[in-house]
Backbone bond lengths (Angstrom), bond angles and torsions (degrees), N, CA, C in turn:
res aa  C-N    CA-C-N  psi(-1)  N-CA   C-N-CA  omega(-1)  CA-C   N-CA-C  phi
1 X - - - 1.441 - - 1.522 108.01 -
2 X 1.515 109.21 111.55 1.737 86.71 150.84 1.234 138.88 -97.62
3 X 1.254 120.82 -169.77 1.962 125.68 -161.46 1.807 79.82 -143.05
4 X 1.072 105.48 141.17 1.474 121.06 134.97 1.675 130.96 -70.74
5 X 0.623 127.07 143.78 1.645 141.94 165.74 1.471 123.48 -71.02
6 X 1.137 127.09 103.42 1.701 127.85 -140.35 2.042 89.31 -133.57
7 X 1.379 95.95 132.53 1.343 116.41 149.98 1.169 131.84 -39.05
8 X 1.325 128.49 89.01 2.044 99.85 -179.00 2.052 96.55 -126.56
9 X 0.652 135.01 115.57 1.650 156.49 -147.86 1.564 94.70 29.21
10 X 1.657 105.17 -103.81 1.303 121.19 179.62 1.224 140.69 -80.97
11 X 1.819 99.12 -17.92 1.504 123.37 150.40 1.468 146.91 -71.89
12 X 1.395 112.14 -172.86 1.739 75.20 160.74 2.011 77.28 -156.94
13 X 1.472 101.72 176.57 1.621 97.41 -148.66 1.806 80.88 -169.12
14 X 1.541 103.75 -179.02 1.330 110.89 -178.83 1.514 95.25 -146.01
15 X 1.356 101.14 169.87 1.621 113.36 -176.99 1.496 108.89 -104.21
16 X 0.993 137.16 124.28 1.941 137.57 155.34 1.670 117.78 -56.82
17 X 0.922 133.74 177.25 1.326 127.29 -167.68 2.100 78.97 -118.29
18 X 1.393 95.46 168.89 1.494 103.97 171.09 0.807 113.91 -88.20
19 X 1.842 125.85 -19.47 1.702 115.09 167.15 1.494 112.64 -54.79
20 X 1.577 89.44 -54.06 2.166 92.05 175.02 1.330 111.49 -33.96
21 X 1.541 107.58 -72.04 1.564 116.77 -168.48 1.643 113.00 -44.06
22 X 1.153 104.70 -57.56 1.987 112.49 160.58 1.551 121.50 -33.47
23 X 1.015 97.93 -65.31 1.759 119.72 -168.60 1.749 91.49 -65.10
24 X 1.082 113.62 -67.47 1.812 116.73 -158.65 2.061 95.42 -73.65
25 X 1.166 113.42 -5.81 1.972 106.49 -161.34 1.451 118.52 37.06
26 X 1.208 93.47 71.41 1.686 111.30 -163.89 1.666 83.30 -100.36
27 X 1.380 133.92 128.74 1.502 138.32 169.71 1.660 100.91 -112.10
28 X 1.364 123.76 -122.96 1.207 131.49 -158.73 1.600 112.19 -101.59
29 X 1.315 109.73 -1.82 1.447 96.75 174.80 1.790 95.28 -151.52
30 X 0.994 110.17 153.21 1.894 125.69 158.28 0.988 109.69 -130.27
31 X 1.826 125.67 160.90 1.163 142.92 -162.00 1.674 106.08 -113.08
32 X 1.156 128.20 132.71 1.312 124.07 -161.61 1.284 99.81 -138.46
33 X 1.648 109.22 109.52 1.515 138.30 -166.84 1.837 90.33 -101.56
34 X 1.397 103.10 135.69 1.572 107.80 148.53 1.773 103.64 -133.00
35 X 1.714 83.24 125.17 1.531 109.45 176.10 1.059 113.14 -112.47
36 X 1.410 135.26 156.83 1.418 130.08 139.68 1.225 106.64 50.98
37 X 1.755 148.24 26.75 1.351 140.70 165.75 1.578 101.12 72.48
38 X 1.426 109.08 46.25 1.637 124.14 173.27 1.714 97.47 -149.10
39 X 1.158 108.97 143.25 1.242 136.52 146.51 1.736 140.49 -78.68
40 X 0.986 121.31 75.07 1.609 137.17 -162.37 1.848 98.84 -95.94
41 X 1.531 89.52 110.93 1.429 103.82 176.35 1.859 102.57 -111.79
42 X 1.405 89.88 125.71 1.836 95.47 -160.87 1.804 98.99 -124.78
43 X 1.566 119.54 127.18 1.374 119.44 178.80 1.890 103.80 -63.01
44 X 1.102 84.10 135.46 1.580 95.81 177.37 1.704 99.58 -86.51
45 X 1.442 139.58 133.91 0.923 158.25 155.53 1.659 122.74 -89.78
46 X 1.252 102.20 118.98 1.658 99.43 170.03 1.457 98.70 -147.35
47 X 1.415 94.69 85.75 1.686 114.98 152.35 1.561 133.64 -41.92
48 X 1.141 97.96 -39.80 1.949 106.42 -170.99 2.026 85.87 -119.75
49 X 1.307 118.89 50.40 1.343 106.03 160.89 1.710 119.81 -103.85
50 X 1.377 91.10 131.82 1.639 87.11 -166.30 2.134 113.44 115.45
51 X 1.575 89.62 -28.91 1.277 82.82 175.69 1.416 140.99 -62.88
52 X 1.659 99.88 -32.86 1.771 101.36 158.61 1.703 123.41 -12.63
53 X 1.684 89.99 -74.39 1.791 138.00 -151.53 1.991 82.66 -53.83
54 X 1.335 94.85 -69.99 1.433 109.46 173.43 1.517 129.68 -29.66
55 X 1.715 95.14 -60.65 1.394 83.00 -177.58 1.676 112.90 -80.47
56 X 1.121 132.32 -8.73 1.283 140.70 175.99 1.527 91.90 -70.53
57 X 0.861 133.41 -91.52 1.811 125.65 -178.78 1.635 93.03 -30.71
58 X 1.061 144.24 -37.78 1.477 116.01 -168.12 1.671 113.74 -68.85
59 X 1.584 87.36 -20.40 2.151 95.02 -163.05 1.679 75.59 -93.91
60 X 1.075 155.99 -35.78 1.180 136.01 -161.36 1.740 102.21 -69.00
61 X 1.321 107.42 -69.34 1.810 101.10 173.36 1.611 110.63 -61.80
62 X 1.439 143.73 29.43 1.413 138.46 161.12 1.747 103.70 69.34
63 X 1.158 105.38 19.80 1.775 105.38 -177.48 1.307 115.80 -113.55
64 X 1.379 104.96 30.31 1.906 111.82 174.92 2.432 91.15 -109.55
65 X 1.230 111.61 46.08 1.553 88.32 178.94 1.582 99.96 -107.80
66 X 1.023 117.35 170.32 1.409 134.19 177.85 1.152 107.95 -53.51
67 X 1.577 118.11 154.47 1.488 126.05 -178.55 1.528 103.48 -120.99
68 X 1.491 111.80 13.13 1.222 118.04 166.36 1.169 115.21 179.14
69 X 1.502 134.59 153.69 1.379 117.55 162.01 1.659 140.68 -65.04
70 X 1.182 133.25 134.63 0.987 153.83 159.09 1.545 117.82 -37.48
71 X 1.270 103.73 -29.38 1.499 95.04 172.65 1.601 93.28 -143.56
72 X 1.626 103.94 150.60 1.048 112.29 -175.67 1.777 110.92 -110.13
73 X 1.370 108.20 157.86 1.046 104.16 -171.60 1.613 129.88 -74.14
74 X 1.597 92.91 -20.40 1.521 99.69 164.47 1.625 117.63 -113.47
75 X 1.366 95.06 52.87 2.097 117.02 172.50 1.188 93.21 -77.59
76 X 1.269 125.61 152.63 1.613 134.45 145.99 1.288 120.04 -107.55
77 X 1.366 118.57 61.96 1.626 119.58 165.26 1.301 120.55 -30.53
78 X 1.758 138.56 -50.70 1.492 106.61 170.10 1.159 153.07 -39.16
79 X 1.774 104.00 -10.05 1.677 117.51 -158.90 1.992 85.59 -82.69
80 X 1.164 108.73 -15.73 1.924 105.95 -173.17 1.899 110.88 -105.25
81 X 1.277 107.36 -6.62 1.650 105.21 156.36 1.456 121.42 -93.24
């Protein structure tokens, strides 16, 4: 594929097509690797962004508790000392 080489103030930059942007889930930022005398533009992913913020509002309204226990009553913890 080629790109043209485009003006943008003092820089200069290229445009992606929206199939790219679609196809790859490219949002507001990509990661730009130089390897081997190549240029590798890679979508940055942040899945759990925001989750901090989130789970702090969950412990603030008391809605971060367990949906079950962690230990059961018929566990045998000695078999791990």
């Amino acid at each position: 594929m080629e790109l043209s080489v485009i003006q943008i103030g003092n820089s200069k930059g290229f445009r992606l097509s929206k199939t790219l942007i679609e196809k790859y889930n490219i949002k507001d930022k990509v990661e730009l690797i130089l390897e081997k005398g190549y240029i590798i533009l890679k979508p940055i992913s942040e899945p759990r962004k925001g989750w901090d913020k989130a789970f702090k509002e969950m412990n603030k309204q008391g809605d971060d508790k367990l949906l079950f226990n962690d230990v059961f009553d018929d566990e045998n913890l000695e078999e791990w000392i």
